[in-house]
C-alpha positions in Angstrom: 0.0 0.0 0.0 1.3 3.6 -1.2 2.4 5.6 2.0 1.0 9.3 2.5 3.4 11.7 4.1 1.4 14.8 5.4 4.2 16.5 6.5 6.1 18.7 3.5 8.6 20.2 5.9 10.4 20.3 9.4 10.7 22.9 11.9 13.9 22.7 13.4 14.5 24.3 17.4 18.2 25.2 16.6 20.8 25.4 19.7 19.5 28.2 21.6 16.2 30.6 21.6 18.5 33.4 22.4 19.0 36.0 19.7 22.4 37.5 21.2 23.8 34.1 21.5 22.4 33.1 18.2 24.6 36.0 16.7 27.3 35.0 18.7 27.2 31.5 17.4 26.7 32.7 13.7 30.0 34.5 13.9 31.7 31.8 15.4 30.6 28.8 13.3 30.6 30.7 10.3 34.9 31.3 11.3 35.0 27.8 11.7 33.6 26.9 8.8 35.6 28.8 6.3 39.0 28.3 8.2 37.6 24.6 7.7 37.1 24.8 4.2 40.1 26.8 3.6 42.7 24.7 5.5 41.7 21.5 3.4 41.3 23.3 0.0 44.8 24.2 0.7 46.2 20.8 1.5 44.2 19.5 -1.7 46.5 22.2 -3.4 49.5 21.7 -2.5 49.4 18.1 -2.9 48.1 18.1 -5.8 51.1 21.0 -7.2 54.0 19.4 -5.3 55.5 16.7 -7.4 57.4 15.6 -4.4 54.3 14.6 -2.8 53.3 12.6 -5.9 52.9 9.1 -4.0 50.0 6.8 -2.2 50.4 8.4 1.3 49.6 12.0 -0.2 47.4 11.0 -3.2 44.4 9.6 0.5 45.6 12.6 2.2 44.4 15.0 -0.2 41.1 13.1 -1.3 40.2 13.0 2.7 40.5 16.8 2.8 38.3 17.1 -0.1 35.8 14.6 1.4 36.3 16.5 5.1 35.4 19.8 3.3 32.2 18.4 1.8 31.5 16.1 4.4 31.1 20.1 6.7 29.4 21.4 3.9 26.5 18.8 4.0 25.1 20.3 7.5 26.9 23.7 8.3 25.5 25.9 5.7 22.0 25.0 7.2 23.1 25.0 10.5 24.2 28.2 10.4 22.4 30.2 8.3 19.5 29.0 10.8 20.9 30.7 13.4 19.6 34.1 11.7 16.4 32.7 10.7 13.5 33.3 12.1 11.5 30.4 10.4 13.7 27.4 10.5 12.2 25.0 8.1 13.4 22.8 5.5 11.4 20.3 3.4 10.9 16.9 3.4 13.1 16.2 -0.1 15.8 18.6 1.9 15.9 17.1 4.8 16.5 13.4 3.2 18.8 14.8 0.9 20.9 16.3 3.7 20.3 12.6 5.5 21.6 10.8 2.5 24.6 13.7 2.1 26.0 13.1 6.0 25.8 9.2 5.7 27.6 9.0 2.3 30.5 11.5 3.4 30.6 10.4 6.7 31.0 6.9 5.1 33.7 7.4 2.8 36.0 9.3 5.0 35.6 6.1 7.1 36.3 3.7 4.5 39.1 6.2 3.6 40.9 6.0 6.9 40.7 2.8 6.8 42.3 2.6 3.3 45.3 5.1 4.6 45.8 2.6 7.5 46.3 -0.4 5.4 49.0 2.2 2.9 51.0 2.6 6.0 51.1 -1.4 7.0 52.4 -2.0 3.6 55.0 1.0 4.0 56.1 -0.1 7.0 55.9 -4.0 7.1 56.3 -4.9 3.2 58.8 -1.6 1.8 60.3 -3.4 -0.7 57.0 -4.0 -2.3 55.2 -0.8 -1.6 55.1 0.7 -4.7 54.4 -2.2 -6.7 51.2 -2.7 -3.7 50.4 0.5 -4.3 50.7 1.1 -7.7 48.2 4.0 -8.7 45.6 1.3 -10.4 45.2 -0.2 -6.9 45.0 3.3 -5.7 42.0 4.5 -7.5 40.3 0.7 -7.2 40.3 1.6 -3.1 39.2 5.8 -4.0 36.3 3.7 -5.9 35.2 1.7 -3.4 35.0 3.9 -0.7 32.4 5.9 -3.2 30.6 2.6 -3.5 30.7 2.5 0.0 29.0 5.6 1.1 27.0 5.8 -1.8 25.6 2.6 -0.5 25.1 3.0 3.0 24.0 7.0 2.5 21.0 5.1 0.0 19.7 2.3 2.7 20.4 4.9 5.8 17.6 7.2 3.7 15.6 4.6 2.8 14.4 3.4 6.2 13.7 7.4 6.6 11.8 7.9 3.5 9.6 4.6 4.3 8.5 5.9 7.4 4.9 7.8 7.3 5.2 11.1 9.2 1.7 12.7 9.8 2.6 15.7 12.3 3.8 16.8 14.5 6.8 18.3 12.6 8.9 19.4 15.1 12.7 18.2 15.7 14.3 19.2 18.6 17.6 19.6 16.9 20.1 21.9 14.7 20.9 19.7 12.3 19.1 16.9 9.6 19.7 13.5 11.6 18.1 10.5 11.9 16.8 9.7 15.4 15.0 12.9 16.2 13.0 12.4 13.2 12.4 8.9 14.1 10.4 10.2 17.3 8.0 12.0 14.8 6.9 8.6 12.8 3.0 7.8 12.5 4.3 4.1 13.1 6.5 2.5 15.8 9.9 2.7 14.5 11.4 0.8 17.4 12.6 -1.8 14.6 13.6 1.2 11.8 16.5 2.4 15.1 17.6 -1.2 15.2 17.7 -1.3 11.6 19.8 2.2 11.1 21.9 1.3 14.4 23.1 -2.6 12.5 23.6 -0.9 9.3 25.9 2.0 10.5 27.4 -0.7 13.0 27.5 -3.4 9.9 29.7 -0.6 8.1 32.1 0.1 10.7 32.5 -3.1 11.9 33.5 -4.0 8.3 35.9 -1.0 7.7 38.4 -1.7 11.0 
């Protein structure tokens, strides 16, 4: 049977009701944020320039700065420019966009770091053979499969959200897009969507170390 969502958007609470410390929170996330953005666009440069740093070690660095910098770009923007809002809404499509967004990132930076640990067991244990282990098709096969990675649990993470039938209220005590406040707001128990969400993102990480 078709599901019929009568909620078309969420009103998010934010961190505080308090306009002066809303301001105050504006200026310093919004700091954050672009020293955030800026530090890792500037590591992707360099490594990417520097033909000294033209090897394995550097080649993970610089794709997990790119993926940090989008991975704060997912929720931050939002979160922020919320703190000047007076409505704070976004709609359903947004809000499971930014769900899927988090997940995937979040995702591949894990598999990532898990890829950069098993680079420095063979550059420490097996150096002889290290460049021929690492060779730059290996390289991109592991870059590809932490896509296929987040990509994958981003898409099952959302789709226990977007099965769920939400008919008011439409509320989240929260200041960001996540997944267990908006559980609370289900039509349905969801007891077993939580036990779902918890397996898959434990099922993930549990796989990657």
């Amino acid at each position: 049977m078709e599901q019929v969502n009568c909620v078309t958007e969420f009103f998010l609470l934010g961190l505080t009701q308090n306009p002066h410390v809303q301001k105050l929170l504006f200026a310093v996330f919004l700091i954050i944020y672009f020293l955030t953005l800026l530090s890792n666009l500037l590591i992707v440069m360099m490594i990417t320039t520097s033909p000294v740093l033209d090897t394995p070690m550097y080649f993970f660095l610089s794709f997990l700065s790119f993926i940090v910098g989008c991975c704060s770009s997912t929720m931050t923007p939002k979160m922020i420019f919320d703190l000047l809002a007076e409505k704070k809404t976004i709609s359903f499509s947004g809000y499971m966009t930014q769900l899927f967004a988090e997940h995937f990132f979040g995702e591949v930076e894990i598999i990532l770091l898990t890829v950069m640990a098993y680079d420095r067991y063979v550059a420490i244990c097996k150096p002889l053979c290290y460049m021929i282990t690492m060779n730059r098709r290996v390289c991109g096969l592991l870059v590809s499969l932490a896509w296929a990675g987040g990509f994958l649990h981003g898409l099952i993470q959302t789709i226990f959200m977007v099965w769920l039938p939400f008919c008011g209220p439409n509320v989240i005590d929260h200041f960001i897009c996540d997944l267990f406040p908006l559980l609370k707001l289900s039509c349905r128990d969801a007891h077993i969507y939580g036990l779902l969400v918890a397996a898959n993102s434990g099922l993930m990480c549990a796989t990657c170390h």
